[in-house]
VOPAGU-2260 file (C-alpha; in pm, 1 decimal, decimal comma):
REM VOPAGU-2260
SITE   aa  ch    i         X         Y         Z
SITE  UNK   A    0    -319,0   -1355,7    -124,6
SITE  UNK   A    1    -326,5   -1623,2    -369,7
SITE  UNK   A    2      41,1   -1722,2    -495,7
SITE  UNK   A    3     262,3   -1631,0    -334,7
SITE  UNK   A    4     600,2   -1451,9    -444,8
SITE  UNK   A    5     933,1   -1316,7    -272,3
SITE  UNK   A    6    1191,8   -1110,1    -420,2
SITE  UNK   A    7    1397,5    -922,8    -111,5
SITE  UNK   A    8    1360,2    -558,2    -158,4
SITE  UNK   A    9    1709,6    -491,7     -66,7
SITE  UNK   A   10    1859,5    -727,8    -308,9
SITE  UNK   A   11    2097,8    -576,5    -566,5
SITE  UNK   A   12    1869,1    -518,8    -848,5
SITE  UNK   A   13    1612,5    -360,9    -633,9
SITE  UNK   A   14    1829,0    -121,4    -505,9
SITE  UNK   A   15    1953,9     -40,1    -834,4
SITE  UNK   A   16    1620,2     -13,7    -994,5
SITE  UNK   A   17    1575,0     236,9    -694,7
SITE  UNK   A   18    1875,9     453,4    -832,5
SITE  UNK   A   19    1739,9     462,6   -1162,6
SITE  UNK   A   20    1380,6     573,2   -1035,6
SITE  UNK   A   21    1564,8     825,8    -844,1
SITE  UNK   A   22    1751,8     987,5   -1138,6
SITE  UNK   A   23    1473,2     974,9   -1375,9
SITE  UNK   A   24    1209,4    1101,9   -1075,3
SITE  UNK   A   25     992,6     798,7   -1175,5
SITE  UNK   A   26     803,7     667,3    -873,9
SITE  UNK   A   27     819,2     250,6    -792,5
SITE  UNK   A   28     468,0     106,4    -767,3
SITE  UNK   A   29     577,0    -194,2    -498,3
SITE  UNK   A   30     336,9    -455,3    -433,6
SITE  UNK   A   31     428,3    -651,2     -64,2
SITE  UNK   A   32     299,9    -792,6     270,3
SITE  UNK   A   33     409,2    -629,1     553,3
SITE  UNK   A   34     552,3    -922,0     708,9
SITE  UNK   A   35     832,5    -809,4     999,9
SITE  UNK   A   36     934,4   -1165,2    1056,6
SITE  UNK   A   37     898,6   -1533,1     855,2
SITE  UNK   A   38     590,7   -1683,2    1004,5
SITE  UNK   A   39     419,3   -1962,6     883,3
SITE  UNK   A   40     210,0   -1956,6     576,4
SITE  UNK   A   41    -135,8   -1914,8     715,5
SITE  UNK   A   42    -378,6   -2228,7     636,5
SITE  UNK   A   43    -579,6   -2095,9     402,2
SITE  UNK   A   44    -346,1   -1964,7     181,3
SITE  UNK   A   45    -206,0   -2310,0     131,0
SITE  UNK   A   46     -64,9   -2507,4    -171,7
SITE  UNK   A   47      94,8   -2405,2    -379,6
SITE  UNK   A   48     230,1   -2143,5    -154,9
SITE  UNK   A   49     526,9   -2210,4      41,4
SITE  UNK   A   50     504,8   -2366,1     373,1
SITE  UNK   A   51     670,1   -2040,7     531,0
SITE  UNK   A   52     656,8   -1687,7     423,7
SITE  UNK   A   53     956,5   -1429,5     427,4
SITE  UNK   A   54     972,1   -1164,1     665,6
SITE  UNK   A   55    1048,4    -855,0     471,2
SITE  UNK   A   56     965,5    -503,1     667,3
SITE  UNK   A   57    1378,3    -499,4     778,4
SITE  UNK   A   58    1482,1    -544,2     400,9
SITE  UNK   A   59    1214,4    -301,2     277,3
SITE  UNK   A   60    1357,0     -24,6     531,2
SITE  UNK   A   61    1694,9     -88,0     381,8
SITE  UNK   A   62    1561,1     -57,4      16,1
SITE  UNK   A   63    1399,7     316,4     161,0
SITE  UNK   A   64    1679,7     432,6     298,2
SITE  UNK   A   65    1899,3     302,6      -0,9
SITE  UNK   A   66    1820,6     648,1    -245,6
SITE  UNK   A   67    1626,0     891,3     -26,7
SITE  UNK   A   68    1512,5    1059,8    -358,1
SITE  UNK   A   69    1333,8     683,2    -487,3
SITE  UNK   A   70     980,1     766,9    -459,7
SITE  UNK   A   71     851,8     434,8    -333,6
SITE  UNK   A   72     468,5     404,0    -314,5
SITE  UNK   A   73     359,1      90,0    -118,6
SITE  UNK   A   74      50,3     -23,7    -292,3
SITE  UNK   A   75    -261,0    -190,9    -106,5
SITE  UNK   A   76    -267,4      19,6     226,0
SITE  UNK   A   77    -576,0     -90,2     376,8
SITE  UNK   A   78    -559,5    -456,3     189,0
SITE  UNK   A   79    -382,1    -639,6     456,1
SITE  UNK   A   80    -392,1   -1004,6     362,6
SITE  UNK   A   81    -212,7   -1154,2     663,6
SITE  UNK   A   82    -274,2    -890,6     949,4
SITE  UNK   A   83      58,4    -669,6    1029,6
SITE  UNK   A   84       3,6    -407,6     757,6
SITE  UNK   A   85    -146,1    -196,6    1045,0
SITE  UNK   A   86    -220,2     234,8    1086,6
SITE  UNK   A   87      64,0     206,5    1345,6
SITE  UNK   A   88     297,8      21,4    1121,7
SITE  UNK   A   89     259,9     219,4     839,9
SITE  UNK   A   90     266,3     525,6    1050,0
SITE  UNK   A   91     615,4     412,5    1174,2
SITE  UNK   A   92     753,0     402,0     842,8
SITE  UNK   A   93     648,5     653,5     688,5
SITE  UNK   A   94     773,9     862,1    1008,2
SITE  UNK   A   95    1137,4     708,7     929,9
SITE  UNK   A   96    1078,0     751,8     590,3
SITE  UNK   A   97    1029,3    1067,2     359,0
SITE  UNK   A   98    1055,7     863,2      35,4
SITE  UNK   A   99     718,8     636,2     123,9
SITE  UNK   A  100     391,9     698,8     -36,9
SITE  UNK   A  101     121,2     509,9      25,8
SITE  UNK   A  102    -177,1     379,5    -278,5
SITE  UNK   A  103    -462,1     297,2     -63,1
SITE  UNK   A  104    -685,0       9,0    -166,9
SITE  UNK   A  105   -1047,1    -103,3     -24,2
SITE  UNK   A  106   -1218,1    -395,0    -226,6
SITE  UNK   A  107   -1524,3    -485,4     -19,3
SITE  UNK   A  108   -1460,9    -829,9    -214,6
SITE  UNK   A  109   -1158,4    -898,3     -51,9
SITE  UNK   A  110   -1166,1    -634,9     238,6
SITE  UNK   A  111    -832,1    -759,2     411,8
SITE  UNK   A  112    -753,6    -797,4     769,5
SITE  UNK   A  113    -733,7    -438,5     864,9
SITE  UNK   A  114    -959,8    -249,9     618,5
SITE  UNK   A  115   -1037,1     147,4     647,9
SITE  UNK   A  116   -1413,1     111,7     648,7
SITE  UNK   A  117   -1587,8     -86,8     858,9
SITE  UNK   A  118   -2011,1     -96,6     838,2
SITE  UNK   A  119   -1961,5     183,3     567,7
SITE  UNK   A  120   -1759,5     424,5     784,8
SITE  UNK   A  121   -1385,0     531,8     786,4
SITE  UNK   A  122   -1226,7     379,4    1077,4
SITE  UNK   A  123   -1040,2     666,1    1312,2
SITE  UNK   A  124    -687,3     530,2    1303,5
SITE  UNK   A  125    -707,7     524,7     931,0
SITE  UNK   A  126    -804,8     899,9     934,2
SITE  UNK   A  127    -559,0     984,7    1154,7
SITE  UNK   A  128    -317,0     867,6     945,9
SITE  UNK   A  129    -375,7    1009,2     679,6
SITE  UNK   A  130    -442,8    1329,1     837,1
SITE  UNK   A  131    -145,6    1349,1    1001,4
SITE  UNK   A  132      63,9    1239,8     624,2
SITE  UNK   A  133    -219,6    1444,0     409,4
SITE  UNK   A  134      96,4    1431,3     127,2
SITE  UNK   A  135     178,7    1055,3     136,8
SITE  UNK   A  136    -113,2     907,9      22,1
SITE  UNK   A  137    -288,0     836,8    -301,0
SITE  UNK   A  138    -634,0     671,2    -383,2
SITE  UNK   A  139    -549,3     319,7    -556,1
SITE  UNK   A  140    -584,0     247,7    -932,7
SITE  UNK   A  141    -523,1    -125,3    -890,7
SITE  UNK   A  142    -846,9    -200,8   -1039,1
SITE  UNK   A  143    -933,2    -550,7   -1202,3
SITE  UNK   A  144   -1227,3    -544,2   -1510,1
SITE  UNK   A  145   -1291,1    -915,0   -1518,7
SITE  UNK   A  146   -1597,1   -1087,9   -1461,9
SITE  UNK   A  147   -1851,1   -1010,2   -1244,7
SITE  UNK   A  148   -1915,0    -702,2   -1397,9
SITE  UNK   A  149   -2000,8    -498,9   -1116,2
SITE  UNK   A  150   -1683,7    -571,7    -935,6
SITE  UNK   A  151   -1445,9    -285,6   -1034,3
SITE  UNK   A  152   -1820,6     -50,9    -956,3
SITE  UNK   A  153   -1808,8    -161,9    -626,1
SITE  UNK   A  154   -1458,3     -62,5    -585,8
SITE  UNK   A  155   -1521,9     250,5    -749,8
SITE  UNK   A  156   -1771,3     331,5    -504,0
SITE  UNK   A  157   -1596,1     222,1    -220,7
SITE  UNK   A  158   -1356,3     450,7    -344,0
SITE  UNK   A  159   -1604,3     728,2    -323,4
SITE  UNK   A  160   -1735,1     650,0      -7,2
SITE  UNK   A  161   -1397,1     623,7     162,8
SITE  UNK   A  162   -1271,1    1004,8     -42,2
SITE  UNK   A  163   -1608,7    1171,5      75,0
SITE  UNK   A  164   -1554,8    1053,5     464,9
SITE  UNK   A  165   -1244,4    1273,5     441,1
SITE  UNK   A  166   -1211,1    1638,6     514,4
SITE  UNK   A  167   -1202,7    1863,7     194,4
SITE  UNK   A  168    -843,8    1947,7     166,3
SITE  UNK   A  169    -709,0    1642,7     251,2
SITE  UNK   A  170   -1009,8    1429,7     -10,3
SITE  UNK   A  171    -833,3    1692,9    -260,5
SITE  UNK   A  172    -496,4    1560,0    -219,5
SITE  UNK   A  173    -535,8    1194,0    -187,0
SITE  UNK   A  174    -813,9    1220,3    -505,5
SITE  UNK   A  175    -596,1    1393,0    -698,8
SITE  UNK   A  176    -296,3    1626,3    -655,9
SITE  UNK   A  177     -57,6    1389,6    -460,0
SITE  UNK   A  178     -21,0    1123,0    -781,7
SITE  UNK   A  179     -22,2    1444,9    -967,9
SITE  UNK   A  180     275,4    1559,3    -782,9
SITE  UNK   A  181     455,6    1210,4    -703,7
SITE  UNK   A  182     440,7    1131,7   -1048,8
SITE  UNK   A  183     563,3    1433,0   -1155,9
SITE  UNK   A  184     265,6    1605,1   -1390,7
């Protein structure tokens, strides 16, 4: 996390931005925390962030259940900067929720607090997960081309090595034809 940002997801705009997306069947690409509660910004993500950071899952839920037909898709599963964006969490949610997609994201830069792979190997829970929500889930395409060059490689690959731990049918679908189907192709 380096600056931080808030906007409520249930404020008025979001929610109307969600009943546009829902009309036009364009999916929202939503960056966010999961953060259930305000807790103190942790130490090293200090200035210039704020000394506290908003909780946000409760506002979130409301933005979900706003327009059932908003295709939200909750970018960075498997990037958890601050710790609470979980398997179980996200399995919660996207129980409650038939609107939630998921764009999962492994940088072994930056590998987060609760990555998938661990020691080169797809952690269970993650599988699970996905297993058990084989149409919620998409590979992330947040990719950054800056310097070092063999940054967005490595993510590429880690990509590849998270798609090919993954049984056939379900590497199919997260690879390729959920975004083709959420984002109507």
């Amino acid at each position: 996390m380096k600056d931080y940002e808030y906007a409520p997801a249930d404020s008025p705009l979001m929610l109307l931005l969600a009943d546009i997306a829902a009309e036009h069947n364009v999916p929202i690409d939503l960056h966010m925390e999961a953060l259930p509660q305000t807790i103190p910004t942790p130490a090293e993500y200090g200035p210039p962030n704020p000394r506290e950071l908003h909780g946000n899952i409760a506002a979130f839920e409301k933005l979900l259940a706003h327009n059932p037909r908003a295709k939200i898709i909750w970018a960075h599963a498997g990037s958890d900067n601050i710790g609470y964006r979980t398997p179980e969490l996200s399995r919660r949610l996207l129980q409650a929720h038939p609107n939630l997609y998921m764009e999962i994201k492994y940088d072994p830069g930056f590998p987060g607090k609760d990555p998938p792979i661990v020691d080169g190997k797809l952690k269970p829970e993650w599988l699970k997960l996905y297993s058990d929500f084989p149409d919620r889930f998409i590979i992330g395409s947040d990719q950054h081309f800056d310097p070092p060059a063999s940054a967005p490689l490595a993510r590429a690959q880690q990509n590849a090595l998270l798609l090919n731990q993954l049984p056939p049918d379900l590497r199919k679908k997260v690879a390729t034809e959920n975004a083709l189907r959420i984002y109507g192709h």
